[in-house]
C-alpha positions as CSV (number, residue, x, y, z in Angstrom):
1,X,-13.1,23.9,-22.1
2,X,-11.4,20.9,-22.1
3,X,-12.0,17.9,-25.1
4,X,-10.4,15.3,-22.8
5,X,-11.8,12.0,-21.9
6,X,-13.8,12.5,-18.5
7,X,-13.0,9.4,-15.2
8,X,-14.4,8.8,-12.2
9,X,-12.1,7.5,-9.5
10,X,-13.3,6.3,-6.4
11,X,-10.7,6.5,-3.2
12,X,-11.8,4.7,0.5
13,X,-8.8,7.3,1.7
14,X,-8.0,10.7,0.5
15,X,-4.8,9.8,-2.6
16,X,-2.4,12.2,-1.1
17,X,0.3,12.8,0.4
18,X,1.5,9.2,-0.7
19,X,2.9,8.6,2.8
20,X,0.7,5.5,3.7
21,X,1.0,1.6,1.3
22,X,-2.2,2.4,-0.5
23,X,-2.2,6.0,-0.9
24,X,1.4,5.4,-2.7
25,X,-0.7,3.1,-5.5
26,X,-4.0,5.3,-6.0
27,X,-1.3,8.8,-5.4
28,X,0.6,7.1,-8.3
29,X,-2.7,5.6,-10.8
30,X,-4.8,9.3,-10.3
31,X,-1.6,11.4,-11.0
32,X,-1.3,8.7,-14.3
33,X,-4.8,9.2,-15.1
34,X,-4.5,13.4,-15.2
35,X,-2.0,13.5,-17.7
36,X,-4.8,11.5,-20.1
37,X,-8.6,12.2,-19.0
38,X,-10.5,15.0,-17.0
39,X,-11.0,13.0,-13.5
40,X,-13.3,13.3,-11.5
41,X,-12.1,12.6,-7.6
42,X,-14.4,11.4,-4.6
43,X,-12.3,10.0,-1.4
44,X,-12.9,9.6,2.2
45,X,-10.3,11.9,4.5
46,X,-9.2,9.9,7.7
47,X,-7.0,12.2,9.2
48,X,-7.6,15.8,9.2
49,X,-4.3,16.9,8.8
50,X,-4.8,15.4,5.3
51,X,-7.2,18.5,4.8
52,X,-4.3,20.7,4.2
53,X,-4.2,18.6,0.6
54,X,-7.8,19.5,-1.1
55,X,-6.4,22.4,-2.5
56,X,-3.9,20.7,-4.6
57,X,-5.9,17.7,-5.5
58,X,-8.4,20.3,-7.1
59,X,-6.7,21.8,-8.9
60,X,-5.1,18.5,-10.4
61,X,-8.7,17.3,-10.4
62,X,-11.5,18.2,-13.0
63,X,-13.8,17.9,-9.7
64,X,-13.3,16.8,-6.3
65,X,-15.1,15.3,-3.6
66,X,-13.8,15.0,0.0
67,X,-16.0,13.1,2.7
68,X,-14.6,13.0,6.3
69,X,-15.0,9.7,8.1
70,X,-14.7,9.8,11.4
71,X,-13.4,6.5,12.8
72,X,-16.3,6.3,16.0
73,X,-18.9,6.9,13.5
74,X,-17.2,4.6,10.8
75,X,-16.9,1.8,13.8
76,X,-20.4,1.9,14.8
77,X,-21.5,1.3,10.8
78,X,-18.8,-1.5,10.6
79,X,-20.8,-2.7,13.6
80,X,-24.3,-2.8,12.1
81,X,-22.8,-4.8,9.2
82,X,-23.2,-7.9,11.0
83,X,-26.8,-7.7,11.5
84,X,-26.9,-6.3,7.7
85,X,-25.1,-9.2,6.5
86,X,-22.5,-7.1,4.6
87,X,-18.9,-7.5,4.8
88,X,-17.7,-5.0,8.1
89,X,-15.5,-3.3,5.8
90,X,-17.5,-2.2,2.9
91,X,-20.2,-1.0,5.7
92,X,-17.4,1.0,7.6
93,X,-16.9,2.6,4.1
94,X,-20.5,3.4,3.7
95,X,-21.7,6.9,3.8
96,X,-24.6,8.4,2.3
97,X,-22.9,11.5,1.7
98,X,-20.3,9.6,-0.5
99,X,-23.6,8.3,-2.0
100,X,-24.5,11.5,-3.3
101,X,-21.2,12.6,-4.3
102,X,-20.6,9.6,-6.7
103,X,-24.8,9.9,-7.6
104,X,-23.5,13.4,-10.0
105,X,-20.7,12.4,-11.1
106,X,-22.4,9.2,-12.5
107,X,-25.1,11.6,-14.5
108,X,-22.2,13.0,-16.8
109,X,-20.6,11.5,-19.7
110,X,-17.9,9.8,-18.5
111,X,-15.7,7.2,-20.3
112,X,-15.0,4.9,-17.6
113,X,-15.4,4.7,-13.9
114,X,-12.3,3.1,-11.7
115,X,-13.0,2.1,-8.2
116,X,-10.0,1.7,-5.7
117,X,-10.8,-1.0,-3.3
118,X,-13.4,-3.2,-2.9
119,X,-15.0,-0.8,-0.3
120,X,-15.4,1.6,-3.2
121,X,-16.7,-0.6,-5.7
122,X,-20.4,-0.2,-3.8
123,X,-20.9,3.1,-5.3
124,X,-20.4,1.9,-8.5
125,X,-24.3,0.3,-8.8
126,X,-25.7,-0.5,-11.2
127,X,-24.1,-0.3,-14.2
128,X,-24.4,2.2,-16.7
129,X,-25.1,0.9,-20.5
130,X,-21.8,1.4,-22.8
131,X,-19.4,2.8,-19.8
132,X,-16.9,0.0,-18.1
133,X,-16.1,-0.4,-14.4
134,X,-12.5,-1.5,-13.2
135,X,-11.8,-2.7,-9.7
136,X,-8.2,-2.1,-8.5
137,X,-8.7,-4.4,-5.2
138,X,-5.0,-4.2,-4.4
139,X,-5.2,-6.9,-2.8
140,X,-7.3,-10.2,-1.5
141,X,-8.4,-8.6,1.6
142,X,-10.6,-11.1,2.8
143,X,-7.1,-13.4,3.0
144,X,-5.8,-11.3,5.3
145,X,-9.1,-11.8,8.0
146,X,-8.7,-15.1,7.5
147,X,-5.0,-15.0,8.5
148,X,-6.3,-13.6,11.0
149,X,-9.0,-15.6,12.4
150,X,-6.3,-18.5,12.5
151,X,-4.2,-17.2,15.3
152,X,-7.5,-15.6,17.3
153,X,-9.5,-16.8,19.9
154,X,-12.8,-16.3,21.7
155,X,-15.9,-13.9,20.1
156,X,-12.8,-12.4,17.5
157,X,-12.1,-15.5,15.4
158,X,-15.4,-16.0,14.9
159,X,-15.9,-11.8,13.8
160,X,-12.9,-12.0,12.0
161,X,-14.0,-15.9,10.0
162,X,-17.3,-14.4,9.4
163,X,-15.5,-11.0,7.9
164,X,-13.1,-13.2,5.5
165,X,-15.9,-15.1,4.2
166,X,-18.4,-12.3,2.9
167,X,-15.9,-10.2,2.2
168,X,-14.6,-13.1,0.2
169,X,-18.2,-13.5,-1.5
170,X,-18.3,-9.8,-2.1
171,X,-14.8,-9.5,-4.1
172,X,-15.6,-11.8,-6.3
173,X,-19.6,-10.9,-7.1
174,X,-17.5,-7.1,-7.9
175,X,-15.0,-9.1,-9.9
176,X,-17.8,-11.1,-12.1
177,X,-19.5,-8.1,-12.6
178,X,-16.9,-5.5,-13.8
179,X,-15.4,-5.4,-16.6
180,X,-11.7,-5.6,-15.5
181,X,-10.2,-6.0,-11.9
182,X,-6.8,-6.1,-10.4
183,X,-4.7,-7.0,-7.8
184,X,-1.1,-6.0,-7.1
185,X,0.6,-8.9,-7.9
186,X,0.4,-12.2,-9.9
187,X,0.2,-14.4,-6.2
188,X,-2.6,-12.0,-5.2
189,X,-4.5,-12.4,-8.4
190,X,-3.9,-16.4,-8.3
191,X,-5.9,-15.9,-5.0
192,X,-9.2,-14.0,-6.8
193,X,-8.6,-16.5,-9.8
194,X,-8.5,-19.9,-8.0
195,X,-12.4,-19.5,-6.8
196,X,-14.5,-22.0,-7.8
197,X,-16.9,-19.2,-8.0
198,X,-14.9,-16.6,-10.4
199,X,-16.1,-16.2,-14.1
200,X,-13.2,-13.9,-15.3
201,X,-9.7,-13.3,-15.0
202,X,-7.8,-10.7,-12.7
203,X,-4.5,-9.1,-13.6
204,X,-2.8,-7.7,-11.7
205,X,0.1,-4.5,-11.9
206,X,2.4,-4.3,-9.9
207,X,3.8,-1.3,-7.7
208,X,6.6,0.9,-8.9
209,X,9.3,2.9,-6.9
210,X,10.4,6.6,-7.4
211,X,14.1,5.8,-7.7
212,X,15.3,9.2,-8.2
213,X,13.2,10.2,-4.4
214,X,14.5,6.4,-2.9
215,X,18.2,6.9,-3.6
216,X,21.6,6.7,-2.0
217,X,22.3,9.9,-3.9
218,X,19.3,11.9,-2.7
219,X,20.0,15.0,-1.5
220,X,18.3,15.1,2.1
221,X,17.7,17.8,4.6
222,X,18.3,15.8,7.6
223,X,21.7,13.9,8.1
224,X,21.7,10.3,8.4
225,X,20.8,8.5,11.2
226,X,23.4,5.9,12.5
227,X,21.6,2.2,13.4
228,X,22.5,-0.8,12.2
229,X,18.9,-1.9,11.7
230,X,15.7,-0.9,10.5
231,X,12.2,-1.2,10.0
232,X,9.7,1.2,8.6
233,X,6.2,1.5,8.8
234,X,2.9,2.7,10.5
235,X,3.2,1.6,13.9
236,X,-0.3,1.0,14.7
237,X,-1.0,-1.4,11.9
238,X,-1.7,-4.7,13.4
239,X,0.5,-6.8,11.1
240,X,3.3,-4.4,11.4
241,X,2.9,-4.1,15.2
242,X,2.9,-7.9,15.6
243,X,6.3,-8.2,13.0
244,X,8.3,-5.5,15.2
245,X,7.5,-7.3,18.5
246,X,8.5,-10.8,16.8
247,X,11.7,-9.2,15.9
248,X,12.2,-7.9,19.2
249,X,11.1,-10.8,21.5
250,X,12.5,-13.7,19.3
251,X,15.5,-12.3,16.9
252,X,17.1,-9.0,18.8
253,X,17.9,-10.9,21.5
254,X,20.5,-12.8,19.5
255,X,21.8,-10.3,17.8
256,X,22.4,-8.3,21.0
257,X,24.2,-11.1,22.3
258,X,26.7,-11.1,19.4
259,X,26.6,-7.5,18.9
260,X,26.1,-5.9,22.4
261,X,26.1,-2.5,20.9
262,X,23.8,-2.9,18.0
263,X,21.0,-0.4,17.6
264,X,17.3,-1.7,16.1
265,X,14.9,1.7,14.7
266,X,11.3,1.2,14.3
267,X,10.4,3.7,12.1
268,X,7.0,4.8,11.8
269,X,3.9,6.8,13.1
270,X,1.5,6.1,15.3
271,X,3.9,3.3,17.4
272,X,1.2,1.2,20.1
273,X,1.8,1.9,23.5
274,X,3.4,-1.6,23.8
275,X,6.3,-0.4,21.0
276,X,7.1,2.8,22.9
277,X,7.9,1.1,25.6
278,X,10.5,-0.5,24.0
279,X,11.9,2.8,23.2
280,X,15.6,3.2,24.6
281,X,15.8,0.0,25.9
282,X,18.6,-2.8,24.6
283,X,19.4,-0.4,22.0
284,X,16.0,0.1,20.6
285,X,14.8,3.3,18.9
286,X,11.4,3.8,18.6
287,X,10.9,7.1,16.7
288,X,7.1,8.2,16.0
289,X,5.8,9.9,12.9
290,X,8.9,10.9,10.9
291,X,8.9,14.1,7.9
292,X,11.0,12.1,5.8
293,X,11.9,8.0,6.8
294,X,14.9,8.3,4.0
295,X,17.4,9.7,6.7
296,X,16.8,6.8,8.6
297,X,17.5,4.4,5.4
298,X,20.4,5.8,4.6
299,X,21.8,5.5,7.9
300,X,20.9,1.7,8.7
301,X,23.5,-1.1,7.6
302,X,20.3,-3.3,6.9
303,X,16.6,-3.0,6.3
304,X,14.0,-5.7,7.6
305,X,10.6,-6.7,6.7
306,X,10.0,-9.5,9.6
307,X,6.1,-9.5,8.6
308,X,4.7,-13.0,9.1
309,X,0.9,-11.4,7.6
310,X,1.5,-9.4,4.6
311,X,-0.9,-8.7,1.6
312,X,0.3,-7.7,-1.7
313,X,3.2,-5.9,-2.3
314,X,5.4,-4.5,0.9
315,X,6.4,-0.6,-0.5
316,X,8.8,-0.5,2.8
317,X,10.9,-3.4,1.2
318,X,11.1,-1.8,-2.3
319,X,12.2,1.7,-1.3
320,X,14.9,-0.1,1.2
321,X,16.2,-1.9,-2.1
322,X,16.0,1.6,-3.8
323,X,18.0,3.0,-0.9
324,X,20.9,0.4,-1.8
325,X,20.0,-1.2,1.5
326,X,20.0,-5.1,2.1
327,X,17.0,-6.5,3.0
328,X,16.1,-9.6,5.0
329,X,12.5,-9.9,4.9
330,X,10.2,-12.8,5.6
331,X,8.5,-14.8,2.7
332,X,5.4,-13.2,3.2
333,X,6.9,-10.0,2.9
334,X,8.7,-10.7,0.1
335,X,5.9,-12.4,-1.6
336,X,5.5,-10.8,-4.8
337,X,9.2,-8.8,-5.6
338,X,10.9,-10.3,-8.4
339,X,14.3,-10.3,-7.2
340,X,17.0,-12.7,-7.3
341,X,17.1,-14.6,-3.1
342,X,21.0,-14.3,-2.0
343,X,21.9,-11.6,-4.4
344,X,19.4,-8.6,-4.1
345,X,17.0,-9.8,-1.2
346,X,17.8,-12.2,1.6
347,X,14.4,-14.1,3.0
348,X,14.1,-15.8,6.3
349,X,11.3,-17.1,8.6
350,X,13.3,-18.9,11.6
351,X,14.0,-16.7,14.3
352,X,17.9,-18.2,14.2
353,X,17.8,-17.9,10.7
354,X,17.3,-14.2,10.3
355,X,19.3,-13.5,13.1
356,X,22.3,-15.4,11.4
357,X,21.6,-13.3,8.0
358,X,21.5,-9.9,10.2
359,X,24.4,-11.0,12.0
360,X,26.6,-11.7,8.7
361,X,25.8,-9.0,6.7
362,X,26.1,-6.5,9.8
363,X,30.0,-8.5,10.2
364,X,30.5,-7.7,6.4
365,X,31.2,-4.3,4.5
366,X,31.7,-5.8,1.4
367,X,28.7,-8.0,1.2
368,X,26.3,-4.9,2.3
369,X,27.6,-3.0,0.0
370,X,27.5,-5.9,-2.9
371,X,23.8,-6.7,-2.1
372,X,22.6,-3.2,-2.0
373,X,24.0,-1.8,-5.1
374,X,22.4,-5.2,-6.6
375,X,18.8,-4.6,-5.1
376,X,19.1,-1.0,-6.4
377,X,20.3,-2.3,-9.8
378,X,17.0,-4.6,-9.3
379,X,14.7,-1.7,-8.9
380,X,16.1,0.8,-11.5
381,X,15.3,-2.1,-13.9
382,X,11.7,-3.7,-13.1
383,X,10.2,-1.2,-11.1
384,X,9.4,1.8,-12.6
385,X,6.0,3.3,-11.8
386,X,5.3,4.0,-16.4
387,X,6.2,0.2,-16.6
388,X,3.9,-1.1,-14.1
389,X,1.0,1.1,-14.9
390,X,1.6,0.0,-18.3
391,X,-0.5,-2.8,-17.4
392,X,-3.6,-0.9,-16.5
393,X,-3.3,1.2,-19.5
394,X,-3.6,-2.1,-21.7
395,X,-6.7,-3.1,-20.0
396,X,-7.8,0.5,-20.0
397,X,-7.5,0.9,-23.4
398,X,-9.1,-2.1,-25.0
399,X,-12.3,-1.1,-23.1
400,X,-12.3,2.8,-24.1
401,X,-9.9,2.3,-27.3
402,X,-6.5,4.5,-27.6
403,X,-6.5,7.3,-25.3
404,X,-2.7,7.9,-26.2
405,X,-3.2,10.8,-28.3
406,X,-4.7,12.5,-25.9
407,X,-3.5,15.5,-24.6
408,X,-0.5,14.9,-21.6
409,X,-0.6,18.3,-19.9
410,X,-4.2,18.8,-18.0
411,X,-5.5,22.2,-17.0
412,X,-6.1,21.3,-13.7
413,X,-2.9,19.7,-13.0
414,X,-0.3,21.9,-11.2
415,X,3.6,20.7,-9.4
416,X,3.2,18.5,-6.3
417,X,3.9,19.6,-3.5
418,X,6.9,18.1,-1.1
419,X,5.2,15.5,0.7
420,X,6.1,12.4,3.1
421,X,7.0,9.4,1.0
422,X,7.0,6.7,3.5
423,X,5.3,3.7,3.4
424,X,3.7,2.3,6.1
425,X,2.3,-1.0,5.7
């Protein structure tokens, strides 16, 4: 019988395989958690091949609790939000069954309870006398509806204005009434902590890289894949989607008339049918889910991050960095990376701009090669996953004193299995 601290965590998507942006963050803050406290695991699944992962997570997991959302039912809830008056999001992520789940959990001693998302955070009412709740929102989702409502038109501006506002109200009534909350970076807290409305402060921590998995050196199955350029990502998320067509309609062009033989791969799953019809076409690859996107990193001369809508931290730019792989990303897609512009990340917005920074460093050996071993030499150094989550464990531990002590090895924790470490948003 274990003597360990016991934790609820709260998922909106099953923590593993950390193949997706988010899954990468709560894959990373549960497997922290298990090496300090008995945890106690309730998650949505998405995508039934992610079934296969229960097993594991069980057994790393003093209990676990899977609930499958199926995206028609999900969508009709989302739809009955707007005569509910709650954000479309957090009613998507509503299930009664989840309900339950969290309902037991919540009757046992627990120490703390950590919610991942504001969609989670629901379940976490009302409050129980003596035991904190922490919010990890990630990031200021309601930001990016708004972003969104600025380029729309017609009866989905006014869905997606209406969505930013009372999800905007809803992140901050969770942030007033937990105890701590966090974003994933200090521009993304500034957001949260410049309302008029907000009563406390959010930190933030930031998201690591495994730089032994994301390196040149890595020892890979596949052999690399020969492009010049590439972006990575799930190719049916909307801000990724629009970034890959920008890049193609406005920058590839150019480059393509400098370099008639350059090759571009978009590399992610899920690609729209409007991206795979780009596929093959002015020397555009377009490749579908992918076991392991590392193959296609270490083959590209340069990364890009052309997002013009980005939340948070972009995980595609850090593990191109890790790769020893320049990078020319957009601000907002570099928003948040410490790194030095010029020397270990090149930002532009311009479509001549970025073409003229793809064009240079695809005309230069020694510059590649000097930037990449630079934004590798950037990670190695501020982005190690203990050093980030060294943040949370401050906070953690002035709510629930020193947990340090505790035991580091749980048993319920067993090896990880090989999984896809890709990011894809």
């Amino acid at each position: 019988m274990s003597s360990r601290p016991e934790i609820l965590f709260l998922v909106h998507r099953i923590p593993y395989p950390p193949d997706k942006g988010d899954k990468i963050r709560s894959w990373r803050l549960l497997k922290h958690l298990t090496a300090r406290f008995d945890v106690h695991l309730a998650c949505f699944i998405d995508d039934p091949a992610d079934i296969a992962h229960t097993d594991f997570l069980r057994r790393l997991c003093r209990s676990a609790a899977f609930i499958p959302l199926g995206s028609r039912m999900a969508r009709l809830k989302s739809a009955r939000g707007v005569f509910s008056g709650k954000p479309l999001s957090m009613a998507y992520y509503y299930s009664e069954k989840m309900q339950r789940a969290v309902r037991a959990v919540r009757a046992r001693p627990l120490a703390a309870e950590i919610a991942f998302s504001s969609s989670m955070a629901q379940y976490l009412e009302p409050a129980v006398e003596g035991r904190p709740r922490i919010v990890d929102f990630c990031d200021a989702d309601s930001e990016k509806w708004r972003a969104y409502g600025q380029t729309a038109s017609g009866p989905m501006a006014w869905i997606y204005a209406r969505e930013a506002a009372r999800l905007k109200a809803a992140e901050t009534a969770i942030a007033n009434r937990f105890d701590a909350s966090f974003a994933v970076t200090p521009q993304e807290a500034a957001l949260f902590n410049g309302r008029p409305e907000m009563r406390v402060h959010v930190d933030w921590w930031a998201n690591g890289v495994d730089t032994d998995y994301f390196s040149p050196m890595a020892p890979l199955r596949e052999p690399a894949k020969n492009v010049d350029v590439a972006f990575t990502g799930a190719m049916d998320y909307r801000a990724n989607v629009e970034a890959a067509h920008d890049l193609l309609d406005k920058v590839w062009p150019r480059i393509r008339a400098a370099a008639p033989h350059a090759r571009f791969a978009i590399v992610g799953a899920r690609p729209v049918k409007s991206l795979r019809a780009q596929d093959g076409k002015n020397g555009v690859i377009v490749t579908g889910r992918v076991d392991d996107i590392r193959p296609w990193l270490q083959g590209a001369k340069i990364a890009v991050a052309p997002l013009r809508v980005a939340r948070g931290m972009q995980n595609k730019v850090l593990e191109a960095m890790a790769m020893a792989k320049p990078v020319v990303a957009t601000t907002a897609a570099a928003t948040g990376i410490e790194a030095r512009l010029g020397e270990e990340l090149l930002v532009a917005d311009a479509p001549d701009a970025t073409a003229r920074l793809i064009l240079s460093l695809l005309n230069d050996d020694r510059a590649r090669a000097r930037m990449g071993l630079a934004a590798r030499a950037a990670m190695l150094e501020r982005y190690a996953w203990d050093r980030q989550l060294g943040r949370f464990d401050a906070a953690l531990g002035a709510m629930i004193g020193d947990y340090s002590s505790s035991p580091s090895s749980s048993p319920f924790s067993s090896p990880a299995p090989s999984a896809r470490l890709s990011s894809s948003t």
